[in-house]
VMD Tcl script that draws the C-alpha trace (Angstrom):
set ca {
  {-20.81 8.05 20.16}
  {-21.52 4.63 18.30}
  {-19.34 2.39 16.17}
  {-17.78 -0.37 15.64}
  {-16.24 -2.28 18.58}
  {-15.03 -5.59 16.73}
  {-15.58 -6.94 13.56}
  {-15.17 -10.23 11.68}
  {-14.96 -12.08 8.44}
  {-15.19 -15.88 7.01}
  {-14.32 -16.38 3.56}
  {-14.76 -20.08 2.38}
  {-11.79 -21.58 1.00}
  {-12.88 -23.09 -2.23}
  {-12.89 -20.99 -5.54}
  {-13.54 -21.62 -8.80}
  {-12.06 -19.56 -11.86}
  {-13.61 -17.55 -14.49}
  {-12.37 -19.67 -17.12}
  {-12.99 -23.21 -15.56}
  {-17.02 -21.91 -16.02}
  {-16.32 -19.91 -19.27}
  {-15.03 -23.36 -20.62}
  {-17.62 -25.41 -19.58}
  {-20.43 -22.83 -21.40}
  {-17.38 -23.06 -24.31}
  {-17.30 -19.02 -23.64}
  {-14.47 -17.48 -24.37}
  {-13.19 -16.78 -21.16}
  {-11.02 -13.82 -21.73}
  {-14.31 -11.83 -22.73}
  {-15.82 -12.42 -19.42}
  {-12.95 -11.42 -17.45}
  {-12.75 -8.00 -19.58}
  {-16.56 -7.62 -19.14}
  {-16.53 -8.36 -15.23}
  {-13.64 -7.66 -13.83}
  {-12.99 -10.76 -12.34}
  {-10.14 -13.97 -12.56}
  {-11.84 -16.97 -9.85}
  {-14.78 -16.89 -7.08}
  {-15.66 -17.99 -3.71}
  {-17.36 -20.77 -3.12}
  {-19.31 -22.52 -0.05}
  {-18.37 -25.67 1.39}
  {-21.25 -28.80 0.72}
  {-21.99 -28.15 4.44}
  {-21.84 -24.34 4.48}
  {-24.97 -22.13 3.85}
  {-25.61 -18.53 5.18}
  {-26.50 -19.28 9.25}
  {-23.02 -21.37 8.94}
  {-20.92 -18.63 7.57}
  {-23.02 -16.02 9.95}
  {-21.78 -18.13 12.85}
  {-17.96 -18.27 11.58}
  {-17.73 -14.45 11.01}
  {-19.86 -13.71 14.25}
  {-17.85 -16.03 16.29}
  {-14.72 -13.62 15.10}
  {-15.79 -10.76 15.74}
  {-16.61 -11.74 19.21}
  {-12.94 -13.38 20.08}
  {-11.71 -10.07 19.15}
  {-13.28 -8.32 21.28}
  {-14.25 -7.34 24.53}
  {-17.22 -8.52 24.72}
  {-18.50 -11.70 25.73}
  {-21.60 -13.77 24.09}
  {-23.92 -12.55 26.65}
  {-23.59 -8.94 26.17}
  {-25.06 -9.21 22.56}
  {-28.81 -7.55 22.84}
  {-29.58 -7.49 19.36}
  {-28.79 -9.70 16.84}
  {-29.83 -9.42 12.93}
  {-28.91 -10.95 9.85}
  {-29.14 -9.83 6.21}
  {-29.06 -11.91 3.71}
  {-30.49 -13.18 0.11}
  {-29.97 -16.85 0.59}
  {-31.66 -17.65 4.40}
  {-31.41 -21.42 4.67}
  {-35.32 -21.31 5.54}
  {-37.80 -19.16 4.50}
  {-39.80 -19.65 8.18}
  {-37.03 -19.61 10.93}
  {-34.61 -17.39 11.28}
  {-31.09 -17.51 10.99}
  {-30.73 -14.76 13.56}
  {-31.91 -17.11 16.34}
  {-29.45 -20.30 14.78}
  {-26.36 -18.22 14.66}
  {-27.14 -16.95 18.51}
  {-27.81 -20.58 19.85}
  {-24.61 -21.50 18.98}
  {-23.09 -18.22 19.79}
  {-23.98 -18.96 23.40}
  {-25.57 -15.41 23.85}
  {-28.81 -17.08 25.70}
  {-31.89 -15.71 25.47}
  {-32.54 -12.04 26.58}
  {-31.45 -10.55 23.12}
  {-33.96 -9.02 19.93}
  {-33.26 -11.66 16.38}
  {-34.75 -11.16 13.22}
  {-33.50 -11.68 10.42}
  {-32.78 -8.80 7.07}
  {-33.69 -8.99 3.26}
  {-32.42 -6.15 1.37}
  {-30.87 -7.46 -1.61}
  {-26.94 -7.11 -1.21}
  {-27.60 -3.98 1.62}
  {-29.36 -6.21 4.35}
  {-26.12 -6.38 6.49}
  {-25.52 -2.08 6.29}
  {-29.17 -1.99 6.84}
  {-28.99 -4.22 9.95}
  {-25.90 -1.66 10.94}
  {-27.81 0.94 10.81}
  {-30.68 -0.60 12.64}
  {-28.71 -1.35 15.64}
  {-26.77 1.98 15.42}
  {-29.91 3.58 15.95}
  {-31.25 1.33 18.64}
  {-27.80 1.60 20.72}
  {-27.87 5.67 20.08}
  {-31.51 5.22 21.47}
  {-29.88 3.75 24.45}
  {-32.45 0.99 23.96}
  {-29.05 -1.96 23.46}
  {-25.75 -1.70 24.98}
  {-24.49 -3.39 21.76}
  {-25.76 -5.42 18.90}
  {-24.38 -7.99 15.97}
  {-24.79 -7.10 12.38}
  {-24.15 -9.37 9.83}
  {-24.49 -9.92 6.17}
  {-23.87 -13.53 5.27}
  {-24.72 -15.06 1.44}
  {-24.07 -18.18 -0.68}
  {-25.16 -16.56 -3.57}
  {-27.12 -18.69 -5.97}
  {-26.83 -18.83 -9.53}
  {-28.31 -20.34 -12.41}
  {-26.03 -22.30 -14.25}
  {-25.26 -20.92 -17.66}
  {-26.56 -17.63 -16.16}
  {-24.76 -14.40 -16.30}
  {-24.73 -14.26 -12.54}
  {-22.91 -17.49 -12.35}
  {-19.45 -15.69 -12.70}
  {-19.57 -13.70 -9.58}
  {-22.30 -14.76 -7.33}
  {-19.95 -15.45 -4.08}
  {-20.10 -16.81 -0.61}
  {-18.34 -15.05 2.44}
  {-19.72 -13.45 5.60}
  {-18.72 -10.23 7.65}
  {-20.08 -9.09 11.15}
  {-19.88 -5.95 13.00}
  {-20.15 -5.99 16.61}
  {-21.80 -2.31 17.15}
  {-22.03 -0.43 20.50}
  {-20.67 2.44 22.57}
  {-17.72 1.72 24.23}
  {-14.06 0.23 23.31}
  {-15.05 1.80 19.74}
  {-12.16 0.66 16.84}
  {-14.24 3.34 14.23}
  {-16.72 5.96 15.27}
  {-19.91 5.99 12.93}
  {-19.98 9.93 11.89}
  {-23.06 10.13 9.76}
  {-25.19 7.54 7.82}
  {-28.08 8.41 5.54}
  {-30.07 6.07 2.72}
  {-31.31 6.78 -1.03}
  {-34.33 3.92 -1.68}
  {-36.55 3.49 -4.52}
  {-38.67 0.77 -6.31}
  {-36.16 0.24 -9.16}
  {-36.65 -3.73 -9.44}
  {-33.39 -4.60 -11.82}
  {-33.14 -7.78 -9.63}
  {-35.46 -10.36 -8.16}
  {-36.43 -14.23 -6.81}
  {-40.28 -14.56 -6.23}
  {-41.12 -16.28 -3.42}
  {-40.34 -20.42 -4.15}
  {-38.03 -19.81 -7.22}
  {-34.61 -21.20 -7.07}
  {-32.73 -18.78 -8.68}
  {-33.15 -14.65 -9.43}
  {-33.94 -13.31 -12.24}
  {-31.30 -10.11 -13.93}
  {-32.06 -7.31 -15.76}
  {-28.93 -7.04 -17.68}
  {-27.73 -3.51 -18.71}
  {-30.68 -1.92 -16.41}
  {-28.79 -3.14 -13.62}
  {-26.17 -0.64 -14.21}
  {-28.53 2.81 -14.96}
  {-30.87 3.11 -13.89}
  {-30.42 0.82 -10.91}
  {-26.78 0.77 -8.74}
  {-25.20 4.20 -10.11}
  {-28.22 6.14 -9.43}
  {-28.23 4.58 -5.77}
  {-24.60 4.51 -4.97}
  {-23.97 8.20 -6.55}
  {-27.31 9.31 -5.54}
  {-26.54 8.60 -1.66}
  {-23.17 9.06 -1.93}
  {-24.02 13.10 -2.99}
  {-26.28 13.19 -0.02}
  {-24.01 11.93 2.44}
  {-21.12 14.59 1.15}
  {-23.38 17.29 1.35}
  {-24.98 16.25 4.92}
  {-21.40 16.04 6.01}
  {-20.20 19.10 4.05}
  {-17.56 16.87 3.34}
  {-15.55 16.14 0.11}
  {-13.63 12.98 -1.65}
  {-10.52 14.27 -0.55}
  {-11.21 14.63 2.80}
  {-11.34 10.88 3.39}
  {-8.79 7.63 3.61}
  {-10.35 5.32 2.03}
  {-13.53 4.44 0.19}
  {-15.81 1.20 -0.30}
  {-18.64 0.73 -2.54}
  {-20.46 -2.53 -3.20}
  {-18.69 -4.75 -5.78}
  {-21.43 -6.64 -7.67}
  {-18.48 -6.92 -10.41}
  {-15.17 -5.41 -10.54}
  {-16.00 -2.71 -12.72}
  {-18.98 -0.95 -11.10}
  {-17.01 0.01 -7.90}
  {-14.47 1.49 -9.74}
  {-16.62 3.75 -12.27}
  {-18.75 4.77 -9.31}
  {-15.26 5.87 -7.15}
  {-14.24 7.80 -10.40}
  {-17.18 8.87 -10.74}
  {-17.31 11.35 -7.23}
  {-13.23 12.02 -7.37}
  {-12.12 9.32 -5.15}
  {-8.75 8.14 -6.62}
  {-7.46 4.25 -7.20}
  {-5.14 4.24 -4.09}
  {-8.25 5.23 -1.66}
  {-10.50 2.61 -3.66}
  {-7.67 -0.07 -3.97}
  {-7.45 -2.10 -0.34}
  {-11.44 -2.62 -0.82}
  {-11.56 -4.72 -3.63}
  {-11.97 -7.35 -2.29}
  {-14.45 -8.54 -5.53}
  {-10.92 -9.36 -7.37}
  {-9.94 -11.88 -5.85}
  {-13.72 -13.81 -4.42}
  {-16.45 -12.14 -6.76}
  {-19.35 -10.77 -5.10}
  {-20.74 -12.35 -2.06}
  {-23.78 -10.33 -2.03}
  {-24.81 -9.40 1.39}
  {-21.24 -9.59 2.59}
  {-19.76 -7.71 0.11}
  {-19.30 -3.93 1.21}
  {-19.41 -5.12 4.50}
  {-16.29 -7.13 3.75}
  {-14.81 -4.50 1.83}
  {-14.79 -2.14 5.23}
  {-13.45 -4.78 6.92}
  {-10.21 -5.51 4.26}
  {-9.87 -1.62 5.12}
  {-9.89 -1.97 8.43}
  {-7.83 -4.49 8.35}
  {-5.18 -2.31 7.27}
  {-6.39 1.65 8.51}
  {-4.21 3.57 11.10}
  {-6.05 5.65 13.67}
  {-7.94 8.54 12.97}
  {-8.58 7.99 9.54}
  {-11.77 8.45 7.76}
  {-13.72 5.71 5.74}
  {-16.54 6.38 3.48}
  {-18.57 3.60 2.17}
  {-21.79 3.03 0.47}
  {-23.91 -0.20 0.19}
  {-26.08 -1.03 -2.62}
  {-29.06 -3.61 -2.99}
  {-31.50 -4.18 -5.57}
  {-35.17 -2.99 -5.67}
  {-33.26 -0.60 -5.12}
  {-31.59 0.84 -2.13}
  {-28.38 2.62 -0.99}
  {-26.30 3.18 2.69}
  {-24.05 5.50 3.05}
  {-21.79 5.80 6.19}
  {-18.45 7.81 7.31}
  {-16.19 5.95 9.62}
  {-13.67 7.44 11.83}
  {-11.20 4.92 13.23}
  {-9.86 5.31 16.38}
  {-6.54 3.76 18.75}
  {-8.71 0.81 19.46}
  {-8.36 -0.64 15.71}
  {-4.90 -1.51 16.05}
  {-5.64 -4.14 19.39}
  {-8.34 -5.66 17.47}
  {-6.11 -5.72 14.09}
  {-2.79 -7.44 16.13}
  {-5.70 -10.17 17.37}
  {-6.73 -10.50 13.53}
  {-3.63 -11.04 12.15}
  {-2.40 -13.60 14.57}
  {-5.39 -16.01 14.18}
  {-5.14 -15.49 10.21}
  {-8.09 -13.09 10.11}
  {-7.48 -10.71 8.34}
  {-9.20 -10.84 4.63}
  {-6.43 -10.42 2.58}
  {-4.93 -13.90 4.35}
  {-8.35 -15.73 3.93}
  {-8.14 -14.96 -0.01}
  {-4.87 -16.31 -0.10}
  {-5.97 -19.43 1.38}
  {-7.72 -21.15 -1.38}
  {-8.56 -24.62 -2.92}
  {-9.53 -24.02 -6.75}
  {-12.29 -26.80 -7.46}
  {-13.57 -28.04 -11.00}
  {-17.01 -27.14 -12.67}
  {-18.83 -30.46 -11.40}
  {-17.24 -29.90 -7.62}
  {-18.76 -26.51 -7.77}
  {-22.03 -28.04 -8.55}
  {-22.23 -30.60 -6.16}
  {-21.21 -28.13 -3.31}
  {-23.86 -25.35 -4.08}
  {-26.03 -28.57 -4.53}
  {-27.10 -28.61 -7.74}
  {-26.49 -32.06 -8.45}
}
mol new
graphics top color blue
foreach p $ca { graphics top sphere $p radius 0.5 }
foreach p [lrange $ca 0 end-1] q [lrange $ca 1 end] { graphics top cylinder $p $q radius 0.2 }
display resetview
């Protein structure tokens, strides 16, 4: 069986609210908090960018675990906001991770599902028996043009998932993918910021993905909404996730402990990611998880999680070092409009 054997998160500590931008734009910020969902959002240090916050959540999951550096054979990192466009960030993160030098890096670009995708990746190479164990991460500083409608929620956090075979705190039960060329959002290659297809984002772009592997993975499981715990879908604002999880039957109490888009926006890679890991967090054993990924161009993962004794060791190490999500949101700085924009560097 494969799963998760550890798993950890890094949420910066600066945000900025909805209204400090609103006001800036002279928006009228009440309107953009109906229409997304969202009050304040995460925000990256001036010396954070996505192999930095890779490291922090990687680091994490490793000191609460088992494992030690060395035992990492596979390493990959998705994200939409690599620091360089030649060098990876896979091979960065495991310098300073210590794990030396017999282990596969590359690095992931799949929109916001590069870090499931990497998951799934090292799934099947550890079912393969080809790895003993493998680091997936999804790690973003999401940029943003100012003015731009993605300004409200693009996000910075990171979340790895230490995957392998043994010591497992969830048991990955089934995994599929729905994928098509549905380009609702895009960078070309040497352009600062992406470009947004406004409503087309919605249909036909993340509900015909989410739902559309969502159906799949219900019917390969022969499985229904009620049969699970909890749910996660990716939170590109705070109102998709929910639509989507009323969509299928899922009610607001399995949705609720994932929303983790509430509080920091939507970190991109990281997001679902982080939303399994605010439910883990918090799961008991032998409960079941379904969650689905989502990243433009377009592309969907589904996976059901089964968690097992193991989660509670790994969730006592958590809490005491101030892990857990929920106490990273509540340790914030809020920072102005110009602070914001010297820390993503734009001025």
């Amino acid at each position: 069986m494969v799963g998760i054997v550890s798993y950890g998160t890094y949420i910066p500590v600066y945000r900025i609210s909805i209204a400090e931008i609103a006001g800036v734009w002279k928006k009228e910020p009440a309107e953009i908090r109906h229409s997304l969902g969202l009050t304040q959002k995460s925000v990256p240090g001036i010396d954070e960018d996505a192999a930095t916050i890779a490291f922090e959540a990687a680091f994490r999951a490793l000191e609460c675990s088992q494992c030690k550096p060395q035992d990492i054979e596979v390493l990959f990192v998705g994200s939409e906001s690599h620091p360089y466009a030649v060098n990876p960030t896979a091979t960065i993160v495991g310098q300073f991770l210590g794990i030396g030098t017999a282990y596969m890096a590359a690095d992931v670009e799949f929109a916001c599902k590069a870090g499931t995708a990497a998951i799934q990746a090292i799934a099947g190479m550890v079912a393969a028996g080809h790895a003993q164990s493998g680091l997936a991460i999804g790690a973003d500083t999401a940029q943003s043009k100012p003015h731009g409608v993605l300004e409200y929620a693009s996000a910075a956090a990171g979340a790895a998932f230490i995957i392998g075979n043994d010591h497992l705190v969830a048991r990955l039960k089934a995994e599929t993918s729905f994928s098509s060329d549905t380009p609702d959002f895009w960078r070309r290659d040497g352009i600062r910021y992406p470009s947004h297809a406004g409503r087309f984002t919605g249909e036909p772009a993340y509900f015909t993905h989410v739902l559309g592997a969502a159906r799949r993975m219900l019917d390969m499981a022969d499985m229904k909404p009620g049969d699970f715990d909890y749910c996660v879908f990716h939170m590109p604002n705070g109102k998709f996730p929910r639509i989507v999880a009323k969509r299928l039957g899922f009610s607001e109490q399995q949705l609720a402990l994932s929303l983790v888009v509430d509080h920091i926006g939507n970190p991109y890679s990281a997001s679902s990611m982080l939303g399994l890991a605010a439910v883990l967090d918090h799961a008991k054993p032998n409960q079941r998880i379904f969650m689905v990924s989502y990243g433009s161009g377009a592309g969907s993962d589904a996976c059901i999680w089964e968690t097992t004794a193991e989660l509670q060791k790994v969730q006592n190490k958590r809490r005491t070092a101030q892990y857990f999500v929920r106490q990273q949101i509540e340790k914030n700085v809020n920072i102005d409009y110009v602070q914001y924009l010297k820390q993503t560097h734009q001025i």
